[in-house]
Every structure is written in structure tokens, then in C-alpha cells.
KETOR-719419 format. One record per residue (C-alpha): residue number from 0; residue in one letter; x, y, z. Coordinates in steps of 0.5 Angstrom, whole numbers, plus 500, padded with zeros to 3 digits. Example, Ala and Ser with C-alpha at 12.3 -4.5 7.8 and 13.67 -1.06 7.14 Angstrom:
2
num;residuo;xx;yy;zz
0;A;525;491;516 .
1;S;527;498;514 .
END
This chain:
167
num;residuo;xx;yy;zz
0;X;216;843;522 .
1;X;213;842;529 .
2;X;212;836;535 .
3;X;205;836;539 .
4;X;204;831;545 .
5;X;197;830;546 .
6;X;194;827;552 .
7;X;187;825;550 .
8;X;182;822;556 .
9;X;175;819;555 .
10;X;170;814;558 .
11;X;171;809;552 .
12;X;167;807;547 .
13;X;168;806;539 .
14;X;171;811;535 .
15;X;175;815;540 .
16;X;182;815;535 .
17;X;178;815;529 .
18;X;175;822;532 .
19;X;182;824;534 .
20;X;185;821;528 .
21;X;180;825;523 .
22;X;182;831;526 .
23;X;189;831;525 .
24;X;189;829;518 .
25;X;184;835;517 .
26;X;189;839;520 .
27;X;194;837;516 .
28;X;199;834;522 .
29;X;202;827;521 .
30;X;201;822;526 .
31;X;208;820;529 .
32;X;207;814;534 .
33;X;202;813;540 .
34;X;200;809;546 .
35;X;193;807;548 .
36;X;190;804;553 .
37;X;184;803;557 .
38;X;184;803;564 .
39;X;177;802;568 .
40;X;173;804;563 .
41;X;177;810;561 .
42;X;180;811;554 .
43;X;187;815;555 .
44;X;192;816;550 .
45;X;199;820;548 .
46;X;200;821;542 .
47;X;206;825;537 .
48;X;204;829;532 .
49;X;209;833;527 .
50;X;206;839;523 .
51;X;208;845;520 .
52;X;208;852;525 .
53;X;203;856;521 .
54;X;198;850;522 .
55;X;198;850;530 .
56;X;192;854;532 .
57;X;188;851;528 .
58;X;190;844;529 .
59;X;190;846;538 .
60;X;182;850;536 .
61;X;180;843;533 .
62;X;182;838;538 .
63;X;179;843;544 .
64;X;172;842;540 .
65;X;173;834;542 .
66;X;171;836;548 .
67;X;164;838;546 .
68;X;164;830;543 .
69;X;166;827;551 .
70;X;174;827;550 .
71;X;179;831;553 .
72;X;185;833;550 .
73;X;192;836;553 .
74;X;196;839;548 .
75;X;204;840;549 .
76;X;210;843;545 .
77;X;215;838;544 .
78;X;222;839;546 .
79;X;229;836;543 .
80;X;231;829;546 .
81;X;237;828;552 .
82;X;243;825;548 .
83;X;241;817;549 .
84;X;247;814;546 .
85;X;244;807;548 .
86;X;237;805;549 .
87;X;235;798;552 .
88;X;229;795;556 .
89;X;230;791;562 .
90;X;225;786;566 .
91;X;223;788;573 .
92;X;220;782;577 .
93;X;220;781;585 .
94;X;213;780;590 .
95;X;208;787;588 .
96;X;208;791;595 .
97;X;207;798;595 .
98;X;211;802;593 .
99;X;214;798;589 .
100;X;214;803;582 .
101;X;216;808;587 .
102;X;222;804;590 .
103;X;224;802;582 .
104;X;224;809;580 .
105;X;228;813;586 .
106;X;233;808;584 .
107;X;233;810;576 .
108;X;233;817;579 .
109;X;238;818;583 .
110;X;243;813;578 .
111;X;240;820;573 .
112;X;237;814;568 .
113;X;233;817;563 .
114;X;226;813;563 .
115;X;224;812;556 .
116;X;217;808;556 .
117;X;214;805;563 .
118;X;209;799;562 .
119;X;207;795;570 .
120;X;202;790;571 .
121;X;200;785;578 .
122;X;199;778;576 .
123;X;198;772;581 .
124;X;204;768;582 .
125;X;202;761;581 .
126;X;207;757;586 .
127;X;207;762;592 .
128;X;199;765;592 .
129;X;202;771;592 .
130;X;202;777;587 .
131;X;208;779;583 .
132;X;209;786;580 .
133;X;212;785;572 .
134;X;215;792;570 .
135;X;219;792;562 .
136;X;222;799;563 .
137;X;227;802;557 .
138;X;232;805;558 .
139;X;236;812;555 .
140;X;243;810;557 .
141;X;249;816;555 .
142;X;255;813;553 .
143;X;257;815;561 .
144;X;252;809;563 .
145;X;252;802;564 .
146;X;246;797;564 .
147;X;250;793;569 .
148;X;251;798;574 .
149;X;244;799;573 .
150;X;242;792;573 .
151;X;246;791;580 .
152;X;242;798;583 .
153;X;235;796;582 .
154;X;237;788;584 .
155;X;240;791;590 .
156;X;233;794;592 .
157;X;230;788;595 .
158;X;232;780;596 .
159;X;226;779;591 .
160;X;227;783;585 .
161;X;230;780;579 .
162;X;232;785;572 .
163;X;234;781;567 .
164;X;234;785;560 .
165;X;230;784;555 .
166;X;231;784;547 .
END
């Protein structure tokens, strides 16, 4: 068996994962997870597909003929995991400005912390008038890292950034 990540984009409309859905399944490929979103009238997606080597070019043929149908589909072979022996999410919040997620990420970089899933959004703050950036990050720690020490690091980039870790 094999892995497949496909990056899919589109301009949204209904019936884009029931397409992309309908040809893995003729494929013979298993659906393993995925995020979907739409972002300014744009349909993205990444998805994980298991299937047997054999089917491969028939399965990476058929996703290249969405594109006659307005989607465009990316596709890449998966590799074996890093040795995550803790996984964790944590909070980020402080006041948006930019450069913010690059700060965020430096950060988790030079600490070597390997990001696992990153979802950001602004909203308005109600008390100050200001906009705040919201992050929920998980984590992949190896035995030799601590949350805290992670925690410490990102709270230490700016008065106004608060991390607190999440369930």
C-alpha cells in the first residue's frame, strides 16, 4: 500500500468533493482524512489517500482529467512520519500585526518543533477596538521537548501573546 497527498483547488461550487470523492473510490484508493475549506470564493483541499502501488497511474491519470471539469488537483507521494512521541495543541492569541504567523513560526522553527496542523484567523477584540490574531497550533513534540519550554518561547516573543495549551 501506498499514501497519496492530493492538494486540490477550484472556484467553489457544489459537487467538488463528491467529484474528487467519485474518482478515488473508482480508483480503488481509500479516503484517510482531509481539510476543506473555502477561502475568497476558492475551494482548497488536501486530502490522504491509501491505495495499492499497482493502481497508481490510473488513479494520478484520472485526478489530471478533473482539471477538464475546473479543478486542479496536485499530487504527492507520502513519506514515513518524524518520531512524535507527544502530540499537543496550544492557543495563540496577542493583537494581529503583520508578520505575526511568521514570528509564531521562526519561533517554532528555531526551537526545531514540528508543526502538525496550523489554523489563523483575525477577529475584532470587543474591549480595545483592535483586531486580534487567533492561532490553534498542534504540535509533534519528540521525548527531548517540552510543552513548557515551548509555551515559554512563544510568550517571550511579545508582551501581548498569550499560549495557553488547549485539550
Amino acid at each position: 500500500m501506498m499514501e497519496i497527498i492530493l492538494t486540490v483547488m477550484a472556484s467553489d461550487r457544489p459537487g467538488i468533493v463528491e467529484q474528487l470523492a467519485a474518482v478515488i473510490e473508482a480508483e480503488g484508493a481509500s479516503w484517510q482524512e482531509s481539510r476543506m475549506a473555502t477561502m475568497a470564493g476558492r475551494f482548497t483541499g488536501i486530502v490522504r489517500v491509501e491505495l495499492e502501488q499497482g493502481n497508481y497511474p490510473s488513479l494520478q491519470k484520472a485526478l489530471q482529467a478533473l482539471r477538464d471539469k475546473g479543478l486542479s488537483v496536485q499530487i504527492e507521494l507520502g513519506e514515513s512520519e518524524a518520531e512524535i512521541s507527544q502530540r499537543c495543541t496550544i492557543a495563540v492569541v496577542g493583537n494581529d500585526r503583520p508578520g505575526i504567523v511568521r514570528e509564531v513560526s521562526r519561533a517554532l522553527a528555531a526551537m526545531n518543533i514540528n508543526v502538525i496542523e496550523l489554523t489563523t484567523e483575525i477577529e475584532p477584540a470587543s474591549m480595545s477596538g483592535g483586531i486580534l490574531f487567533r492561532a490553534e497550533i498542534e504540535l509533534g513534540l519528540t521525548k527531548d521537548q517540552a510543552l513548557e519550554a515551548v509555551i515559554n518561547g512563544l510568550e517571550g516573543l511579545s508582551p501581548d501573546l498569550m499560549v495557553d495549551q488547549t485539550a
